[in-house]
N, C-alpha and C positions, 0 to 999 in steps of 0.2 A: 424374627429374632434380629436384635440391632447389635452391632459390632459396640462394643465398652472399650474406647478408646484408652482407659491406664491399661489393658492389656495389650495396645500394641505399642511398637517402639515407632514413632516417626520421624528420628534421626535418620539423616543421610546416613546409606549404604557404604560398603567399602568400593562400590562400582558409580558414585557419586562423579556426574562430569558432565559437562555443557560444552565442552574445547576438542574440537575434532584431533587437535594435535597431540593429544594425550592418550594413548593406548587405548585404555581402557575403557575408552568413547565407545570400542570400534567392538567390545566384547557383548554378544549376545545375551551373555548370560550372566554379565555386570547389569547391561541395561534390561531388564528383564525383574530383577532385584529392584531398581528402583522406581520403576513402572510399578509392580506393585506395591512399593512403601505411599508414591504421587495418589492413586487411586485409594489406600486406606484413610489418607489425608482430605483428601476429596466429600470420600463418604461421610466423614465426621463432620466434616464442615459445610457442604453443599450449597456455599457461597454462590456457584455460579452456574446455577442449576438454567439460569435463562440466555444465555449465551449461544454459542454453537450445538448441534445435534451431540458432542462429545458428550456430555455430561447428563442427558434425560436419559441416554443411553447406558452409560456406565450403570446411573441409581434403578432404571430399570434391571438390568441383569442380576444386580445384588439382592433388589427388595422381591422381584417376581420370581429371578427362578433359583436364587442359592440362598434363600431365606435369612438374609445380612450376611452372609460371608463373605465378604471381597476374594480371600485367594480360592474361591472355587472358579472365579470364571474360566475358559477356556482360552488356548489360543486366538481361535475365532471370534470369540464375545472381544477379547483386548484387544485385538487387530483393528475391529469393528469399532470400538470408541476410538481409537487412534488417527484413525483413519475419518472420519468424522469432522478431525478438528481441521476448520482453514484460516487458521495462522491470523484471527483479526486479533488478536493480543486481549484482548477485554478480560479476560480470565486472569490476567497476571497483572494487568492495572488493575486490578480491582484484591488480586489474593496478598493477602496480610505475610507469607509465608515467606517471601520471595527475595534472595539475595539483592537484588536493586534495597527492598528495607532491611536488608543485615541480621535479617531470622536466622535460627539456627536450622531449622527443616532444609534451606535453602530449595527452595520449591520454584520450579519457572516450569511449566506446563507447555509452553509454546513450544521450548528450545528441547524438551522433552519428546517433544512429536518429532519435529526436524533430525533428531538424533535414532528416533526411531525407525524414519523416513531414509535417513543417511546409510544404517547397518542394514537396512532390507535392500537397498539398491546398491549396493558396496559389488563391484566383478563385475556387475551385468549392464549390456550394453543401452544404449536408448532406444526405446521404443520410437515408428515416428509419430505418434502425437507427441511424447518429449522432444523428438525434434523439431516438430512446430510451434510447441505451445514453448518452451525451455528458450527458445531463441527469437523473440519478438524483430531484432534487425534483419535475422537471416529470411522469413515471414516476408517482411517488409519489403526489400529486395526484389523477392520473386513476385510479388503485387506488381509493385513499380514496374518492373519488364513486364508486365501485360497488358500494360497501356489504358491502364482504366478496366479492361476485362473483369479482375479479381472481384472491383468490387460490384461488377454486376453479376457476377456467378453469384456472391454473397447474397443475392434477392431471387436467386433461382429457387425455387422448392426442389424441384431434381436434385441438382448439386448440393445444396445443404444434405438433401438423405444420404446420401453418399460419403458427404464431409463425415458426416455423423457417425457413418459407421466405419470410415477408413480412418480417422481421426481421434474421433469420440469428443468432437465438439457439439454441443443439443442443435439441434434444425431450426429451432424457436430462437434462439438467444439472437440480442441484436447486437450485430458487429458492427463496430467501428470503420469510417471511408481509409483506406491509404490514400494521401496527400500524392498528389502528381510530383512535387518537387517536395525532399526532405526541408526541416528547418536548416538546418545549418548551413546549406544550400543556400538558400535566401541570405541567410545571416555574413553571408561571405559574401555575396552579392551588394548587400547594404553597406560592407565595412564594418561591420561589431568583429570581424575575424581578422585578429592582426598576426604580421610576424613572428612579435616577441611576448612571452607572457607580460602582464602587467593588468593596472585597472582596480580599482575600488571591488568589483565581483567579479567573478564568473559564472556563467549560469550552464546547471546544469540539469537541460533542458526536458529529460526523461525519454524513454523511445515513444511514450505514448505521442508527448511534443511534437518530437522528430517523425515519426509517418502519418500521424493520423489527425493530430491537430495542432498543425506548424502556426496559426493564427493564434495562440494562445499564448503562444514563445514572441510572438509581434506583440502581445498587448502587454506581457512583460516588460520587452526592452521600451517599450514607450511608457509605460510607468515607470521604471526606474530612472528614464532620461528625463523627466517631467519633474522628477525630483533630485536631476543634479547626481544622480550617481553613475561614477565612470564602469559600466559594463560591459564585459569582452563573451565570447563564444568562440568558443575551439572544436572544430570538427574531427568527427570521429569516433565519438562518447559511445561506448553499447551500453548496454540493457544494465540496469545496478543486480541483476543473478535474482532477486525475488523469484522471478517465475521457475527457475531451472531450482533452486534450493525449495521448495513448495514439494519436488518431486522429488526429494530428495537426488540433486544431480549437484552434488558438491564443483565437481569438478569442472564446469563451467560455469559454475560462480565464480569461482575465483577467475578461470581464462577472462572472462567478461569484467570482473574489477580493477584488476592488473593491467588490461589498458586504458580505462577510466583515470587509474592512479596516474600511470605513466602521464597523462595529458593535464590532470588537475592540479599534480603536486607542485610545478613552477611556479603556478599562480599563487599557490597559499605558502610559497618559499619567499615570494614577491611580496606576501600579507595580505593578500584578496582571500574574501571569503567566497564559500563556495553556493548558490543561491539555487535551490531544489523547486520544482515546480509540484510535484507528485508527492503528496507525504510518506507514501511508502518506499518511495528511494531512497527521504529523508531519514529514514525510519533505517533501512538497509545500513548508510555508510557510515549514519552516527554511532548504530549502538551494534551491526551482524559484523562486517567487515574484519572488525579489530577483534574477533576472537574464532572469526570462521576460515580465515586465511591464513596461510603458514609463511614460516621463510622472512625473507625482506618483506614481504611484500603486506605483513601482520603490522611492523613496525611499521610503514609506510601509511597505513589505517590509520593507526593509532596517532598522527600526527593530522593526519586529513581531517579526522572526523570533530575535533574543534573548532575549526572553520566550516562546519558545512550548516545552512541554515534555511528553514523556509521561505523562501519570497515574502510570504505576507511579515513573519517573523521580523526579517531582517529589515525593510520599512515602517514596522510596528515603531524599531530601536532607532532612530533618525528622526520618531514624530515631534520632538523638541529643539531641533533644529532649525534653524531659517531658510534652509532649502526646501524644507518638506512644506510640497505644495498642496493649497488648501483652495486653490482656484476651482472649485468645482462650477459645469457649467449647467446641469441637469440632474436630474433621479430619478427612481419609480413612481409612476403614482403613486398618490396616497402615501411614497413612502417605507413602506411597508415591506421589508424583506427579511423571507424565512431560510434561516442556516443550517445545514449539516453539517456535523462535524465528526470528522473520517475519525475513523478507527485509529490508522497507526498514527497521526496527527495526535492524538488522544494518549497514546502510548511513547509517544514523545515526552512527554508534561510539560510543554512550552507554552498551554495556552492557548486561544482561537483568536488567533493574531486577525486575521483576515476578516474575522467577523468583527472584532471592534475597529478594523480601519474604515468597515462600512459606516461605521456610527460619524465619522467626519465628515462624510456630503452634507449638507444642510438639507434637514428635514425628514433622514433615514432614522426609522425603530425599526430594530429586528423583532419582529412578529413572534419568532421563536428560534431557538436553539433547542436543536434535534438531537442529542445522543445516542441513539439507538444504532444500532449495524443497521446499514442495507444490505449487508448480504453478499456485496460482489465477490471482495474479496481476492484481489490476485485475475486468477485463470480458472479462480474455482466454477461461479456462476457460467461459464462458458462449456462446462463438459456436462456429459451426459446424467452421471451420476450428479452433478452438482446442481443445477439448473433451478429444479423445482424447490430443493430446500432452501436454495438461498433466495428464491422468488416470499415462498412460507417466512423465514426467518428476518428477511426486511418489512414488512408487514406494519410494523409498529411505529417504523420510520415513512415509508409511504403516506400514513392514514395520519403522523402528525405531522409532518408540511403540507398538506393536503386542510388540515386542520385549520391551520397559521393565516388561511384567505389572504397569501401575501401574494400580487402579481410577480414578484421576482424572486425565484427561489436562487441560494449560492450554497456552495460544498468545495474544498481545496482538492477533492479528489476528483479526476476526470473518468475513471473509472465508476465512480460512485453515483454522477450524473447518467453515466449510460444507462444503469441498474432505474434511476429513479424516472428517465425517458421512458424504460422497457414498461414498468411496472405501475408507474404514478400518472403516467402520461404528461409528465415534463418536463425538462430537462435545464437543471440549476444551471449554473455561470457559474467560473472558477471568481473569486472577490478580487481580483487583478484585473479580468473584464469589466467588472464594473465600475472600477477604478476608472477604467480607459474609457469605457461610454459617458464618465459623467466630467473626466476632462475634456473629450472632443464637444460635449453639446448635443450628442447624440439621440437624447433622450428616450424613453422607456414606453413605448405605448402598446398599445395590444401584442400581445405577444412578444412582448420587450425580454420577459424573464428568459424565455428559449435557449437553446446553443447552437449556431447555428446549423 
């Protein structure tokens, strides 16, 4: 039996809210009412039935075992699609329903789970896989003081079963090296780290940047110097709260934005914009920040996040200029390189800035643009529970760059490169690398695509 949608009502509830600052955010039994108005909405429309595990799951519980009823599921069956979902947005770039288009449903699915996420972890202290996984800098740290050790535990089979079970990271997943010296470290060392705010950007760098691959933050500031623009780097930046707000841990979101804000806002008080490496930070400060933070520190958002812009983005808007340089001294063979194009990049609507800057070397076709999830997703792919789905769930994306027979694969995401290392056997270049291999002359030959 099919649910007959004029019998239900899919107006927002009177427990209707996305804004942690609003009471009613924080009621179980507000959110709970609109959980199941999202879910009757859902079932009628089944838009986004190929997405995450959220949604095969919901339509299974309804058509298998309540015979179209949506409000029979249980606690556990709604816990279970909730829980399901990891935050790549796809569902809400794509749902017709959704306040970003001015619906009356006012439907956002993401910020529905995070809200969900939020009232369940609400009193209770963190766990330490939330301490580890919540706090990428503090992580990072304790690497670094092992002198290179961490990352060869990282390749111990021992220690991974261990990780796995005192952590709940998979044994399988492949982790990223921690950098012997942070970026910003270097960045200070070079002079990009001055005194006084000031400067055409500021770059902000992402923690992945800063421990794990400081080289990608050098091939940044050497593209953006190649093109004449004055870039600074301010040390200190944590984590943009994605991983801690994932686990629903509100409250080091904000601890973690509130010193980002504190070191960013001079610069964009100065008029510097702010230049994101990671689309998912990008994603964080434009569109979570300004409605997940309280106090000053919301208004302070809500000024930041006008200036804040992707790397490839913000060189896309200069390509009319006379500075923007077109000296290219190299490419791919043949040419030929295949794009993914990240998720919350996607949930932006800015565009795939970085895939058409590749179209300016002399002699580049993108092979293809990939749309699909890989799957990574955050710190989901890395736990135990997550591992395999998002292995199954990138699948589509693997087998079409794989397709593309391009030697150089690119994705804006460095997270998304690891996924497509683990799974595809190789590992894109952020499109600012190849920016810098075909200004240095470097050229592209066997195994050119790689990272290093």
């Amino acid at each position: 039996m099919s649910i007959d949608p004029t019998s239900v009502s899919f107006a927002p509830t009177a427990g209707l809210s996305y804004d942690p600052a609003e009471p009613i955010y924080w009621d179980p039994a507000a959110l709970a009412g609109e959980v199941a108005r999202a879910f009757e909405i859902c079932n009628a429309c089944r838009m986004c039935f190929k997405y995450c595990d959220s949604f095969p799951a919901l339509f299974s519980f309804i058509d298998d075992r309540h015979g179209g009823e949506v409000q029979a599921l249980t606690a556990g069956e709604t816990a279970q699609v909730l829980d399901a979902c990891f935050q790549c947005k796809l569902c809400e770039v794509q749902c017709p329903y959704t306040p970003r288009d001015g619906h009356p449903f006012q439907l956002d699915f993401p910020r529905l789970v995070h809200r969900h996420r939020g009232v369940a972890r609400r009193g209770k202290g963190r766990t330490l896989r939330m301490r580890v996984l919540n706090d990428p800098d503090g992580a990072a740290r304790l690497a670094r003081a092992s002198r290179g050790a961490a990352n060869a535990m990282n390749r111990l089979r021992p220690f991974r079963i261990l990780m796995e079970k005192a952590v709940g990271v998979h044994r399988d997943k492949l982790l990223p090296d921690f950098a012997a010296e942070p970026f910003d470290a270097w960045a200070e060392a070079a002079g990009h780290v001055r005194p006084e705010p000031g400067g055409e950007v500021v770059l902000f760098q992402t923690c992945f940047v800063q421990h794990n691959l400081p080289e990608l933050g050098r091939d940044v500031l050497e593209v953006l110097a190649r093109n004449g623009v004055d870039a600074r780097v301010v040390k200190g930046l944590r984590c943009c709260g994605m991983p801690a707000w994932e686990q629903g841990d509100l409250a080091s979101l904000r601890a973690q934005a509130r010193v980002d804000l504190d070191l960013l806002l001079p610069f964009v008080e100065r008029g510097a914009k702010v230049l994101v490496v990671n689309p998912t930070c990008s994603m964080m400060m434009r569109r979570e920040w300004p409605h997940l933070l309280e106090g000053p520190d919301r208004e302070r958002a809500a000024r930041l996040a006008p200036a804040v812009q992707d790397v490839s983005e913000y060189l896309w808007s200069i390509r009319e200029e006379p500075r923007f340089n077109v000296d290219f001294r190299s490419a791919p063979p043949g040419g030929r390189i295949a794009y993914h194009a990240p998720c919350h990049l996607r949930a932006q609507g800015v565009g795939f800035k970085g895939r058409d800057l590749l179209r300016k070397i002399p002699g580049v076709t993108i092979a293809a643009t990939v749309m699909e999830c890989c799957g990574h997703d955050g710190t989901y792919a890395m736990t135990v529970e997550g591992f395999a789905p998002s292995a199954r769930i990138g699948q589509k994306a693997f087998h079409a760059m794989a397709a593309a027979e391009a030697e150089v694969w690119a994705t804006d995401c460095p997270l998304a490169a690891l996924q497509f290392q683990q799974h595809a056997g190789k590992r894109p270049l952020h499109p600012v690398t190849i920016l810098a291999r075909a200004y240095r002359g470097e050229g592209f030959g066997p195994g050119g695509g790689e990272g290093a």
